[in-house]
C-alpha positions as CSV (number, residue, x, y, z in Angstrom):
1,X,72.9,88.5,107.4
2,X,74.7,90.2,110.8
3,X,75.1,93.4,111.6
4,X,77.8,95.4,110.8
5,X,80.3,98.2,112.4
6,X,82.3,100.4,111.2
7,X,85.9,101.7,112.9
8,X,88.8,103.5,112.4
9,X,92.1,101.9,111.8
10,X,95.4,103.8,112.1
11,X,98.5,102.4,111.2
12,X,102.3,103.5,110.1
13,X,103.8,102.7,106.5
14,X,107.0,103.8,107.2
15,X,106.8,106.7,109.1
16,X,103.9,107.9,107.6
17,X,100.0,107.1,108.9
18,X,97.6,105.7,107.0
19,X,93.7,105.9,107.6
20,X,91.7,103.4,106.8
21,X,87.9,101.9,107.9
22,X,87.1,98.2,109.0
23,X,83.9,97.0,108.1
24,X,83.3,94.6,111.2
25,X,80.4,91.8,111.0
26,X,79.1,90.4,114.1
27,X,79.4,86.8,112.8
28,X,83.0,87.0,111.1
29,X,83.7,84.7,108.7
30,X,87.9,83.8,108.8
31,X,88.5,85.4,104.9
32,X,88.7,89.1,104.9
33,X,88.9,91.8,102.0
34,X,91.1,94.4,101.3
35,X,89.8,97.3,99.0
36,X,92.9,99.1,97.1
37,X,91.1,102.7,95.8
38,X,92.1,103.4,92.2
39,X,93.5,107.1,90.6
40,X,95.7,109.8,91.9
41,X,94.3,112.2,94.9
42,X,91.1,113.8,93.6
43,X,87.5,113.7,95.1
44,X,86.1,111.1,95.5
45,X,82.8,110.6,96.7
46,X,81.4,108.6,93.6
47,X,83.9,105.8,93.7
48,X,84.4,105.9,97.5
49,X,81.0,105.8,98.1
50,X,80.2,102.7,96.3
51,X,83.5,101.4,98.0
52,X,81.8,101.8,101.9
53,X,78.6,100.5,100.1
54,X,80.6,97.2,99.4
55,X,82.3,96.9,102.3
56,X,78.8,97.2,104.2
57,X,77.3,94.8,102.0
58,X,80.2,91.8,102.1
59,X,80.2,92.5,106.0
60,X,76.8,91.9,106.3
61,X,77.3,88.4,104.5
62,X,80.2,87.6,107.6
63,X,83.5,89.0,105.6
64,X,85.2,91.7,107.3
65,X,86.3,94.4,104.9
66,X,89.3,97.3,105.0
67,X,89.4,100.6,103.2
68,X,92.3,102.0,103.5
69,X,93.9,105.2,102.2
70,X,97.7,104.8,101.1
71,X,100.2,107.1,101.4
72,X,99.7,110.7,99.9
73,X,95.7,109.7,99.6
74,X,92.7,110.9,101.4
75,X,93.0,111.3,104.9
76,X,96.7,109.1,104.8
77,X,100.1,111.4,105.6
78,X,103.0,110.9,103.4
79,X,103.7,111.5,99.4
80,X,101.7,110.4,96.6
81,X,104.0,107.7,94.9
82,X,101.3,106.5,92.7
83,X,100.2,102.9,91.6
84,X,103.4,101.1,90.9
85,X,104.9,102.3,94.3
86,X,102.0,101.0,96.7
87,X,104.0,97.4,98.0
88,X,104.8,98.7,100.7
89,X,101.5,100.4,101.8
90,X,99.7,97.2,100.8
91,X,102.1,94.9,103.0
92,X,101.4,97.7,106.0
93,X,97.7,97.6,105.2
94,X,97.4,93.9,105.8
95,X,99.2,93.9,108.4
96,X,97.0,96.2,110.5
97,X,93.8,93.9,109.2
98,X,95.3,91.0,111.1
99,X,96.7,92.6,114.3
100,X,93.0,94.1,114.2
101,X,91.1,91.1,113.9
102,X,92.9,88.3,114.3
103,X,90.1,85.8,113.3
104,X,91.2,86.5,109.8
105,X,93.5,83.0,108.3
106,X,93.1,84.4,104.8
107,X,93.0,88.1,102.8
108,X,91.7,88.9,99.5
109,X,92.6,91.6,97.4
110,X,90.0,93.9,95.3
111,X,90.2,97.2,92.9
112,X,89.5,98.0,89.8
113,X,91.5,100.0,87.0
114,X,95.0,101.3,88.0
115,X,94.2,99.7,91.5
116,X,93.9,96.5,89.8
117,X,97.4,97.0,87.9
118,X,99.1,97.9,91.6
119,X,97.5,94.9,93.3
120,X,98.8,92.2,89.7
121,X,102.3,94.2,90.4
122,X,102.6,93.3,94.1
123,X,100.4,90.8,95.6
124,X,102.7,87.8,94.6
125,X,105.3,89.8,97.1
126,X,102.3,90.2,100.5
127,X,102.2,87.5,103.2
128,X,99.2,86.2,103.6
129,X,97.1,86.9,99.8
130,X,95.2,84.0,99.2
131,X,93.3,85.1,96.1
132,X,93.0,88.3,94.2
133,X,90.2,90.3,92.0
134,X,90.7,92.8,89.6
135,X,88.2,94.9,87.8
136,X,89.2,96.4,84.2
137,X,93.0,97.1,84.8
138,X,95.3,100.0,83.7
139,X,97.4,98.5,80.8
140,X,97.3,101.9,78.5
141,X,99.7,102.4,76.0
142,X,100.3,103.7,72.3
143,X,100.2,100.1,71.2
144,X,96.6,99.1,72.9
145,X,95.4,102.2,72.2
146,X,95.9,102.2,68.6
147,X,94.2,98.5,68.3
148,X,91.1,99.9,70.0
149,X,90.5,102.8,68.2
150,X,90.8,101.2,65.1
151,X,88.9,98.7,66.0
152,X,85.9,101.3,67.4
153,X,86.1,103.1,64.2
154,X,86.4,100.1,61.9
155,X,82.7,99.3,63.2
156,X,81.2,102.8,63.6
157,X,81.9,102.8,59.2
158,X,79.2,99.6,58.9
159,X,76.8,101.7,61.0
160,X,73.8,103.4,59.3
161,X,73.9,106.1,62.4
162,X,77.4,107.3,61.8
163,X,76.7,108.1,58.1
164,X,73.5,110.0,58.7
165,X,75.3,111.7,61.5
166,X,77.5,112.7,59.3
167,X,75.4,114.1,56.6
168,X,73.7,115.9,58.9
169,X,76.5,117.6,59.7
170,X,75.8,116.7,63.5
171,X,80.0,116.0,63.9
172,X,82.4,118.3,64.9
173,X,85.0,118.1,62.4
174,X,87.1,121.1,63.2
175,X,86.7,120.0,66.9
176,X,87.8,116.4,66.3
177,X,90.2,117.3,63.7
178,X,92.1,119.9,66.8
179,X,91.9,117.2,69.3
180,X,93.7,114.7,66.5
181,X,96.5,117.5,66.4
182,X,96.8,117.7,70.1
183,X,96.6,114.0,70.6
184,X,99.4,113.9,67.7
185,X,101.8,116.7,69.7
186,X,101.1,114.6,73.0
187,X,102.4,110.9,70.8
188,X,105.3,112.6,69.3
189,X,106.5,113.9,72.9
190,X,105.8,110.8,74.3
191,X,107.8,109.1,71.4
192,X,110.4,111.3,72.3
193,X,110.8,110.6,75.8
194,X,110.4,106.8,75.3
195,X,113.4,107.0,73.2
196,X,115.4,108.9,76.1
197,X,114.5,106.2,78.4
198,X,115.4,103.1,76.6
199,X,118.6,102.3,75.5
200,X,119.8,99.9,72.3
201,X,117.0,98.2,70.6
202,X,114.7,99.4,72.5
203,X,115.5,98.1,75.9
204,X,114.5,100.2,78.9
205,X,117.5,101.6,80.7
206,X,118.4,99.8,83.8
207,X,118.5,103.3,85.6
208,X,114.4,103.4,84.7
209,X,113.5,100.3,86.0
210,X,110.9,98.1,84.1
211,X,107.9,99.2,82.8
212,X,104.8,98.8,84.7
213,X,103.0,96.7,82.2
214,X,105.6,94.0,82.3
215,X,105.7,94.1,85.8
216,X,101.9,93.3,86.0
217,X,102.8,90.4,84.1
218,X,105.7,88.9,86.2
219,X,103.4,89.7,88.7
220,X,100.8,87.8,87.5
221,X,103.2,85.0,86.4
222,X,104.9,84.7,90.3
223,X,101.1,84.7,92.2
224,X,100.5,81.8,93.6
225,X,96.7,81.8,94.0
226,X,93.2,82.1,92.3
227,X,92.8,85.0,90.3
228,X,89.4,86.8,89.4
229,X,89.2,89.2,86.4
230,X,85.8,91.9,85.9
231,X,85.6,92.8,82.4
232,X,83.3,96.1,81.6
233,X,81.4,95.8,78.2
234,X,81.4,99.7,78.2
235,X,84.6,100.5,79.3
236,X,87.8,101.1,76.8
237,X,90.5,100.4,79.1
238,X,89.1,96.8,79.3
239,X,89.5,96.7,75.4
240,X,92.6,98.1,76.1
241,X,93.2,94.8,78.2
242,X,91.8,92.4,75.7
243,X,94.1,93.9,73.1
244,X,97.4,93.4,75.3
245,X,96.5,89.7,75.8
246,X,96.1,89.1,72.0
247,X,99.0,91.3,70.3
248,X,101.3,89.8,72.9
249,X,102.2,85.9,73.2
250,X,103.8,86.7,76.7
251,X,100.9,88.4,78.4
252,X,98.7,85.5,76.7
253,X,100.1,82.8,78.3
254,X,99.7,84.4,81.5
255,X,96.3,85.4,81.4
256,X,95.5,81.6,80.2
257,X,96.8,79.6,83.2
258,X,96.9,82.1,85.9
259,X,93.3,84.1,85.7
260,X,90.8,81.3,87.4
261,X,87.8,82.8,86.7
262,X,86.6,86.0,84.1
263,X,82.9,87.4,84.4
264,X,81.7,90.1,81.9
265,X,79.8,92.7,83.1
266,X,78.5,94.3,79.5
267,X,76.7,97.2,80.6
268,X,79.0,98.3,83.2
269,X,81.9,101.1,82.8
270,X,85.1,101.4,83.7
271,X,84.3,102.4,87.6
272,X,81.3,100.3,87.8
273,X,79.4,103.2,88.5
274,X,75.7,102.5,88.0
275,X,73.7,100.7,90.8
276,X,73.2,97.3,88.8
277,X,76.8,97.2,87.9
278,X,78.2,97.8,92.1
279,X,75.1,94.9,92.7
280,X,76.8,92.9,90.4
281,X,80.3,93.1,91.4
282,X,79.7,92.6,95.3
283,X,77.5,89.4,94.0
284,X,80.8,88.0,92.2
285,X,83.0,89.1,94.8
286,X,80.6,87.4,97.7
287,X,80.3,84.1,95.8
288,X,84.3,84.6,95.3
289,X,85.3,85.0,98.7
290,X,82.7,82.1,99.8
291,X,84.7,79.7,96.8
292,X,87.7,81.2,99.0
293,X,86.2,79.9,102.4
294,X,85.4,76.7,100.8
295,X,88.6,75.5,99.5
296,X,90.3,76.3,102.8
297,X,87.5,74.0,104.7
């Protein structure tokens, strides 16, 4: 172990500043991390909290770590643009890491859930990324969501709990029955709009772009580098993962030669928010980034 500082980096992303925190070690090893926080602006001392825990923890093992706001987050100036739109703040990002420690030859990439769809989307296009991890990422959609649900439910049926629950009367059935009707008002909206944005047969309309979930995947596809993958047992936007890779020969073929290594954490959620599950995930990522270190020896 060596000891560990922490100091403020400021950088621009343009025209903006962005605020993030370099966890120094003493003894610096020459691969660093980059930690890419996950969801919109909101409080966030739960996830960001385990995130300094991390970056403490892989610093004390020699790898020097940066958390980093980007634009229209936390203590960073600038508009939100949200996870598709972060290329730019990521290239930025890295940038600063190097001109502030210039012992670092290689970067890593880590986050977890829409974090983990922003960094598939544009880490094939950033100097530098020699490997990336991702934790659980964002792939929702009507499609996924159906197979999971039906899948949760299909199993709940063979359970002797569900059916005494339900003759005890212990369900809410006017309350899951108004939450159906709501979810059904928000599909048909959404079916609506889909329809608006695409054009014949379903195509998206050039003046829409392409939709983030195939972008993941030609991300995926044009990285050139090892790729790590964290699965949650407890979490249903991994299912939601699993799901895409099987219902779509595309995505499939992806996922088979380009993700290196997958660990399954089964009693972990989606943010890896209990203590054993953060343990975990710095232990994969430490042995990761020492695999790193190793293959550039």
């Amino acid at each position: 172990m060596t000891s560990v500082t922490r100091e403020p980096l400021l950088f621009e992303c343009e025209g903006d500043t962005l605020v993030g925190v370099v966890h120094r070690p003493g003894r610096m090893q020459a691969v660093g991390l980059v930690t890419v926080v996950a969801g919109g602006p909101q409080y966030r001392a739960g996830v960001g909290r385990g995130l300094v825990e991390m970056g403490d923890q892989l610093a004390a093992q020699g790898f020097p770590v940066l958390r980093f706001d980007y634009r229209g987050m936390g203590d960073s100036g600038g508009e939100f643009r949200g996870f598709e739109q972060i290329g730019a703040d990521l290239a930025c990002a890295v940038a600063a890491f190097r001109k502030a420690l210039p012992e670092i030859e290689r970067i890593v990439l880590w986050g977890g859930c829409d974090a983990a769809s922003g960094i598939l989307i544009h880490a094939h296009a950033l100097q530098g990324i020699a490997a990336i991890a991702v934790g659980n990422p964002w792939v929702s959609s009507s499609e996924t969501q159906a197979v999971v649900i039906r899948r949760h439910y299909l199993q709940r049926l063979v359970q002797k709990s569900f059916w005494l629950k339900l003759l005890r009367l212990e369900y809410d059935l006017a309350g899951y029955a108004a939450d159906a009707g709501r979810a059904l008002r928000r599909r048909l909206v959404s079916r609506v709009k889909h329809d608006a944005d695409t054009g014949p047969g379903g195509t998206v309309a050039p003046a829409r772009g392409v939709p983030f979930i195939e972008r993941m995947r030609r991300g995926l596809e044009a990285f050139d580098g090892p790729v790590l993958l964290l699965m949650s047992g407890r979490s249903l936007v991994s299912r939601e993962f699993d799901a895409l890779i099987q219902q779509n020969p595309g995505w499939r073929s992806v996922a088979e030669r380009k993700v290196t290594q997958r660990e399954e954490l089964p009693d972990a959620d989606q943010a890896f928010s209990s203590q054993s599950a953060r343990k975990k995930v710095t232990l994969l990522l430490a042995a990761w980034l020492n695999g790193i270190v190793a293959a550039g020896e």
